[in-house]
C-alpha positions as CSV (number, residue, x, y, z in Angstrom):
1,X,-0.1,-35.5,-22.4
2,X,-1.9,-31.9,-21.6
3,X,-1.8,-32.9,-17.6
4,X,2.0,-33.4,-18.1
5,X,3.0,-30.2,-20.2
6,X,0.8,-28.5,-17.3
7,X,2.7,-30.3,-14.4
8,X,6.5,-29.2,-16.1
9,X,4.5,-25.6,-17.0
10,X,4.0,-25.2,-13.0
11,X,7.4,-26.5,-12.2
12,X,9.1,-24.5,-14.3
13,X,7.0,-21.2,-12.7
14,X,7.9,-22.3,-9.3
15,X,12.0,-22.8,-10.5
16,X,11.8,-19.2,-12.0
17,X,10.2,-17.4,-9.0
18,X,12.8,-19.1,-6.8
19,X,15.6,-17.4,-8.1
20,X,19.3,-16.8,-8.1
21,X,20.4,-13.6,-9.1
22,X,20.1,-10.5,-7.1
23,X,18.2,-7.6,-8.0
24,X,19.0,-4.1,-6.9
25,X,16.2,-4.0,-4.0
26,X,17.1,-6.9,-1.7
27,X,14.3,-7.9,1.6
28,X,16.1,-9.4,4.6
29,X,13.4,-11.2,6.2
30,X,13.2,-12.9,9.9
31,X,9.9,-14.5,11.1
32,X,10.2,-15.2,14.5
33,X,8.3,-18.8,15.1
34,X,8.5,-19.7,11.6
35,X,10.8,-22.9,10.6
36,X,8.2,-24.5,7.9
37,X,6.7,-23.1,4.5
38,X,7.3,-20.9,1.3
39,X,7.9,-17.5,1.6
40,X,6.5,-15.0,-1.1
41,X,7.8,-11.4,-2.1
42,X,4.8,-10.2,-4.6
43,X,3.4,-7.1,-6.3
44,X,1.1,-5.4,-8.4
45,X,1.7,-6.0,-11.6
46,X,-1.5,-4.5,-14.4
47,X,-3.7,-5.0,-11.8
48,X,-2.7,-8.8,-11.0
49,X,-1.2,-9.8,-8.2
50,X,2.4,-11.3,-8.8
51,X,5.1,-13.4,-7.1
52,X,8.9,-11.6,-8.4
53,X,10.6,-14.2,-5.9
54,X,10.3,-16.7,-3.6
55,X,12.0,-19.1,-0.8
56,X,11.3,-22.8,0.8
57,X,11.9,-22.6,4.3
58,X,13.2,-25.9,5.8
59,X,14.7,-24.6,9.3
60,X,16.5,-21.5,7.3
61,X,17.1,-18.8,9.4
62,X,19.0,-16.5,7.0
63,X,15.9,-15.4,4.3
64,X,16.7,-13.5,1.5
65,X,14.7,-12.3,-1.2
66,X,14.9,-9.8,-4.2
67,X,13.7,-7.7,-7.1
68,X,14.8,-5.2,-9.4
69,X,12.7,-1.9,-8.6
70,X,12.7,0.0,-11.3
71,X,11.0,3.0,-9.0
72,X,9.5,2.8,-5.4
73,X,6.4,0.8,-5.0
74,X,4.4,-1.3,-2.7
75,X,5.5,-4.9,-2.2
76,X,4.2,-8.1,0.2
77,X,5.4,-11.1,1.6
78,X,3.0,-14.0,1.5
79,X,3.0,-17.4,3.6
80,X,1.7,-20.1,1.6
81,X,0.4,-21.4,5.4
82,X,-1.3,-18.3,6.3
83,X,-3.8,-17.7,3.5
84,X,-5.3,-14.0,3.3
85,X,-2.8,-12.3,5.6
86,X,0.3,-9.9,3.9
87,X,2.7,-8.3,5.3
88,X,2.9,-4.9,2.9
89,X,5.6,-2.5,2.5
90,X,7.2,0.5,0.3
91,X,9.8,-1.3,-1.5
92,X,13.1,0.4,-3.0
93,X,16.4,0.1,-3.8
94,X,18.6,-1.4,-1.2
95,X,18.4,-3.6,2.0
96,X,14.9,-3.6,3.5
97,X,15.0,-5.8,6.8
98,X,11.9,-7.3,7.7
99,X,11.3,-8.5,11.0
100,X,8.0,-10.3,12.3
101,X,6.0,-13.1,14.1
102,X,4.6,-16.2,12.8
103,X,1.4,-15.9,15.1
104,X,0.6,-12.0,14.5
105,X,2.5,-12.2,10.2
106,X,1.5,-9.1,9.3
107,X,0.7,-7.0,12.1
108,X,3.7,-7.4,13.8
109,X,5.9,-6.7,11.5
110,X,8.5,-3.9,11.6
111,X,10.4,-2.9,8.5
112,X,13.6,-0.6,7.9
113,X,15.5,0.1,5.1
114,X,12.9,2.5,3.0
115,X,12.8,5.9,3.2
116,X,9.0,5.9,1.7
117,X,7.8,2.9,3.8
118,X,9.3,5.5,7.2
119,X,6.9,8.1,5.8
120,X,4.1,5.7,5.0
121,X,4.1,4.7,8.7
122,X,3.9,8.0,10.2
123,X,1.1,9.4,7.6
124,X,-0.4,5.8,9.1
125,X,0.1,6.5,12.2
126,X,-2.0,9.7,12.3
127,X,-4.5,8.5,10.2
128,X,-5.3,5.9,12.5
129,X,-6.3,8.8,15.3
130,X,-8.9,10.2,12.4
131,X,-9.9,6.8,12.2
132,X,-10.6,6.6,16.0
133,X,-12.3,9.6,16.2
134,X,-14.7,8.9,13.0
135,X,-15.9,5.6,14.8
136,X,-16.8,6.9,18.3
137,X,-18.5,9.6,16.1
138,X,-20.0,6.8,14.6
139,X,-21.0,5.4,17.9
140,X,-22.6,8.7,19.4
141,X,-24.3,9.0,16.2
142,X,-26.0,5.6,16.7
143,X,-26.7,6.1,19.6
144,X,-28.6,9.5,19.0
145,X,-30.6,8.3,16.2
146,X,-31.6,5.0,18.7
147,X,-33.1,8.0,21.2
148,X,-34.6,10.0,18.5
149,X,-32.8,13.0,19.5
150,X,-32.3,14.0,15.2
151,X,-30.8,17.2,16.5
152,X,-27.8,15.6,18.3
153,X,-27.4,13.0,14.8
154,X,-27.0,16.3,12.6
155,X,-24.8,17.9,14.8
156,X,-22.7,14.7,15.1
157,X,-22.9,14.6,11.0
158,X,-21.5,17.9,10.6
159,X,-18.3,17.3,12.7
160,X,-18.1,14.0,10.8
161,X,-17.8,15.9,7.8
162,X,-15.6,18.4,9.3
163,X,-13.5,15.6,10.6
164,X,-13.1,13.9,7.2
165,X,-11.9,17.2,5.4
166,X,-9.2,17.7,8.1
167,X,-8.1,14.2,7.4
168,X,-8.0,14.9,3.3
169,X,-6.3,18.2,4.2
170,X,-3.7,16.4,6.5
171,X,-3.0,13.9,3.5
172,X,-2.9,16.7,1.2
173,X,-0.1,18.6,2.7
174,X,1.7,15.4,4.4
175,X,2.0,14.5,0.4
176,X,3.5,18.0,-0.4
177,X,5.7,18.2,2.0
178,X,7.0,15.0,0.6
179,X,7.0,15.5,-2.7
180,X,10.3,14.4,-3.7
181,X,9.1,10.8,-2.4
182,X,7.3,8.2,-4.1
183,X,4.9,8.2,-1.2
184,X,3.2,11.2,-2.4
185,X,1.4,10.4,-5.1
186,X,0.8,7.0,-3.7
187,X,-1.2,8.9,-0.5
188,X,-3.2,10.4,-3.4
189,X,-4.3,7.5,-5.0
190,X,-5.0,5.5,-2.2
191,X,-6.6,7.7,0.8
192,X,-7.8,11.1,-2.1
193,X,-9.1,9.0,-5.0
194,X,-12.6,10.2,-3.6
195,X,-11.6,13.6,-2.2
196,X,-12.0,17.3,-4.3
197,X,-9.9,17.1,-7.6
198,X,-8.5,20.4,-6.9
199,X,-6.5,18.6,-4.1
200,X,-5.5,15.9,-6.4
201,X,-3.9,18.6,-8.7
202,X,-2.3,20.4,-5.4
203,X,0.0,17.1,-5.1
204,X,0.3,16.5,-8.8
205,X,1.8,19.9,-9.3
206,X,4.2,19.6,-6.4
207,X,6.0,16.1,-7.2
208,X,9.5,16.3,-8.3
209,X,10.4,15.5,-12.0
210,X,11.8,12.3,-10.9
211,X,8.6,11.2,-8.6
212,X,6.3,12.3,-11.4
213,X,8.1,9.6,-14.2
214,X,7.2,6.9,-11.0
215,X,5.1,4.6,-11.3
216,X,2.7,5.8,-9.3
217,X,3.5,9.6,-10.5
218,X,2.4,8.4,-13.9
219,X,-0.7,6.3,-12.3
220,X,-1.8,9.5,-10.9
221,X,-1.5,11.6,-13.3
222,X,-3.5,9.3,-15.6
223,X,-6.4,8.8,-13.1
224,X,-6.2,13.0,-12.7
225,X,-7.0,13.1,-16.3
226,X,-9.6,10.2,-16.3
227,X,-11.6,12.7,-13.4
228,X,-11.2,15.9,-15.2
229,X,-12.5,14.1,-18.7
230,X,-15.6,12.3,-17.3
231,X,-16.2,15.9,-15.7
232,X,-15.8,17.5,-19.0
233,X,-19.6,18.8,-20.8
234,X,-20.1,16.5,-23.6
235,X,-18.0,17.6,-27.0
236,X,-16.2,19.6,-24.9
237,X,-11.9,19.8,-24.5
């Protein structure tokens, strides 16, 4: 009796995530290659991982999914045949168009629609060439150390660490400059989380009254105040 309640438990989870109804934020989705399979649209929900709708392929060509959004946030598609792999995005309110391929999901996928997801890219984009430039530092470094020479490793250190704060500094503003987008304080909580607190607060007091009642406006004004108590002397305010 328990295995059968569980089988109609699952059905009835799979029925509801496939749904009918539209909700305001609606993903237009092409995979090029792709004829076969279940197609996800997920997100973060207290910390979980969530499916808000999903779709059985069976040589559709027209793939539609939706949720209602009630403020700009990160969303993925998932392929139930490519385990691991996510194609994620700035979801909002509106048509997002998707477009990809089966045999590179989720790095070939270009997406339109979303103002935040435009900004996302290009803050991306240029974060990348930090990234670059942090791993041939890494390289020379190695490559120091391996001939001993301690005064080439420490010179290479410093302008590692130099290069790091121009990339927190780079966030930092990028997020300012943006500050009537959702993006913002999503920049801070994912690439500053580590970074000085006083930049933290220099995007914090810049959002716009709408961006700071998001959800990530709230998130980081919460985790601001999390920092600032565990920094706090003991009996202190």
């Amino acid at each position: 009796m328990k295995k059968i309640i569980g089988f109609i438990t699952v059905v009835a989870l799979l029925i509801s995530c496939d749904k009918n109804e539209q909700g305001n934020m609606v993903v237009k989705v092409t995979i090029d290659g792709l004829k076969k399979g279940t197609l996800y649209l997920q997100k973060v929900k207290d910390t979980a991982l969530v499916s808000v709708d999903s779709i059985q392929l069976d040589g559709k060509t027209d793939i539609l999914l939706s949720d209602d959004v009630e403020s700009p946030e990160i969303y993925f598609l998932a392929l139930d045949k490519i385990a691991g792999e996510r194609i994620s995005f700035f979801g909002e309110k509106g048509e997002i168009t998707v477009n990809a391929k089966l045999e590179k999901f989720a790095t070939s996928a270009k997406i339109t629609g979303s103002v935040n997801q435009d900004l996302l890219a290009e803050h991306k984009a240029m974060a990348q060439k930090f990234n670059g430039k942090k791993l041939d530092l890494v390289v020379e470094k190695f490559n120091a150390y391996k001939i001993n020479d301690t005064a080439l490793a420490s010179k290479i250190e410093r302008i590692e660490t130099n290069l790091i704060r121009r990339k927190y500094y780079y966030t930092t503003n990028f997020a300012v400059v943006n500050a009537t987008h959702e993006v913002a304080p999503y920049l801070a909580l994912t690439e500053l989380f580590d970074a000085n607190i006083r930049l933290l607060d220099t995007i914090n007091n810049s959002l716009s009254k709408e961006v700071k009642a998001s959800k990530y406006g709230v998130e980081l004004e919460k985790f601001i105040k999390e920092i600032k108590g565990s920094l706090a002397p003991e009996g202190g305010i």
